[in-house]
BADO-229245 format. One record per residue (C-alpha): x, y, z; residue in three letters. Coordinates in pm, whole numbers, padded with zeros to 5 digits, always signed. Example, Ala and Ser with C-alpha at 12.3 -4.5 7.8 and 13.67 -1.06 7.14 Angstrom:
+01230-00450+00780ALA/+01367-00106+00714SER/
// end
This chain:
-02044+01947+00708UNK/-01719+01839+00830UNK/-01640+01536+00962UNK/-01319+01477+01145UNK/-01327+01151+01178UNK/-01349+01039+00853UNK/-01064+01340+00759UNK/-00821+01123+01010UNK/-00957+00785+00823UNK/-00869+00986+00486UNK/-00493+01104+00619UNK/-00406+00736+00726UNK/-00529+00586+00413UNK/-00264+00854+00256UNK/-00059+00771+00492UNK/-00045+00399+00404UNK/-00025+00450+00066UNK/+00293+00663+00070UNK/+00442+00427+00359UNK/+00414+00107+00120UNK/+00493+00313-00184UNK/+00843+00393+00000UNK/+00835+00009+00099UNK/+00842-00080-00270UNK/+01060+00190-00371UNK/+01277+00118-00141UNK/+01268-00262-00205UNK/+01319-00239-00592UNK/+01615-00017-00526UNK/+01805-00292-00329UNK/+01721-00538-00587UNK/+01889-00330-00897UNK/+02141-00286-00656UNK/+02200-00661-00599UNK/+02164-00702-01015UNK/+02438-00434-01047UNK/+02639-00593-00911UNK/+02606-00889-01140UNK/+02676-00678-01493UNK/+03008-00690-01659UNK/+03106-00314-01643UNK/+03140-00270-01989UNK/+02738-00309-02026UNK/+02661-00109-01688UNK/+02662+00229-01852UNK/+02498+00555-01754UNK/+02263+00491-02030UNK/+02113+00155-01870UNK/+02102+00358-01523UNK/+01909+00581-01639UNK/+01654+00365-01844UNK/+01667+00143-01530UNK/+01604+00465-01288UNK/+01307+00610-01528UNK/+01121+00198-01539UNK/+01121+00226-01189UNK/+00976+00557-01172UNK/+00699+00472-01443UNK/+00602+00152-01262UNK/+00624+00332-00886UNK/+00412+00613-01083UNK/+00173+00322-01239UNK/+00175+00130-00854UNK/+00074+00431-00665UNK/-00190+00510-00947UNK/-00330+00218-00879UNK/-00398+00182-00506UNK/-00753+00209-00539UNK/-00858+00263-00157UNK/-01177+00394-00142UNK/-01134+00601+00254UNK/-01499+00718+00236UNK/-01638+00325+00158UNK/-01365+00187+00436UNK/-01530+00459+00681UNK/-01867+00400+00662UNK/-01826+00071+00625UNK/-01651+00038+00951UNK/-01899+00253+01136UNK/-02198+00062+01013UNK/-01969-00252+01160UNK/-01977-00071+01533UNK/-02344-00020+01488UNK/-02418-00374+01451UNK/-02122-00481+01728UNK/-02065-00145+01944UNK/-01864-00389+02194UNK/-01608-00468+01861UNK/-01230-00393+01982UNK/-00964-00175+01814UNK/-00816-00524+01673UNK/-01156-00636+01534UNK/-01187-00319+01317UNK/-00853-00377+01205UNK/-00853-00727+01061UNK/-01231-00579+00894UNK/-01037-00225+00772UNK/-00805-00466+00595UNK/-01074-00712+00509UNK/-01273-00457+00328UNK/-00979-00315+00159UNK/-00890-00679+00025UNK/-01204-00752-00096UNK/-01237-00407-00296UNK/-00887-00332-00428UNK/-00776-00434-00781UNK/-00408-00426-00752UNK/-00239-00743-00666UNK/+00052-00631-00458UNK/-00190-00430-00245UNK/-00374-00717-00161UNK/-00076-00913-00066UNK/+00056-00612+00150UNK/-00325-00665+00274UNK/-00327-00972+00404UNK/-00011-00995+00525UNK/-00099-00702+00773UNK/-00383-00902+00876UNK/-00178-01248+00969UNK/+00001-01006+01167UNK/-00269-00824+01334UNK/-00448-01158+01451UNK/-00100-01278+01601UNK/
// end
């Protein structure tokens, strides 16, 4: 039995992960960067580079292993929400999506992502 609404919960919840994954990526990148630019060049070598460049990988590899989103749980928890509250808005299923998520993920960075996205949703 197909379900496509809990397919499009299951794309955005890869869609989120890859999005922040980049976000880290992306963020870790600019730091080295930064720290570069700090090393004498006689100890930046190609060597460190590439130990630097493979850490990052094996922690981005570790991060994304860990993002432990549960898109199945998150559905049906959020359509036994609009049973209770049919009237609940877009906005209210939201701050709960990322409520739930909080509460159920083990990895600290996703739960900081977490609840920053929910300050910002309740602005």
């Amino acid at each position: 039995m197909e379900n496509p609404q809990l397919d499009n919960v299951i794309e955005n919840v890869k869609d989120f992960k890859a999005e922040n994954t980049q976000i880290l990526k992306k963020s870790i990148t600019n730091e080295l960067v930064s720290f570069k630019k700090t090393l004498p060049k006689e100890i930046l070598t190609d060597e460190l580079e590439i130990k630097a460049e493979n850490e990052v990988n094996n922690k981005m590899a570790e991060f994304n292993n860990s993002i432990d989103i549960k898109p199945k749980a998150l559905y049906y928890s959020l359509k036994s929400e609009l049973e209770l509250k049919e009237e609940a808005s877009e906005k209210e299923l939201t701050i709960s999506a990322y409520e739930f998520l909080e509460k159920n993920t083990k990895n600290k960075i996703l739960r900081r992502i977490l609840r920053e996205l929910k300050r910002e949703t309740k602005k």
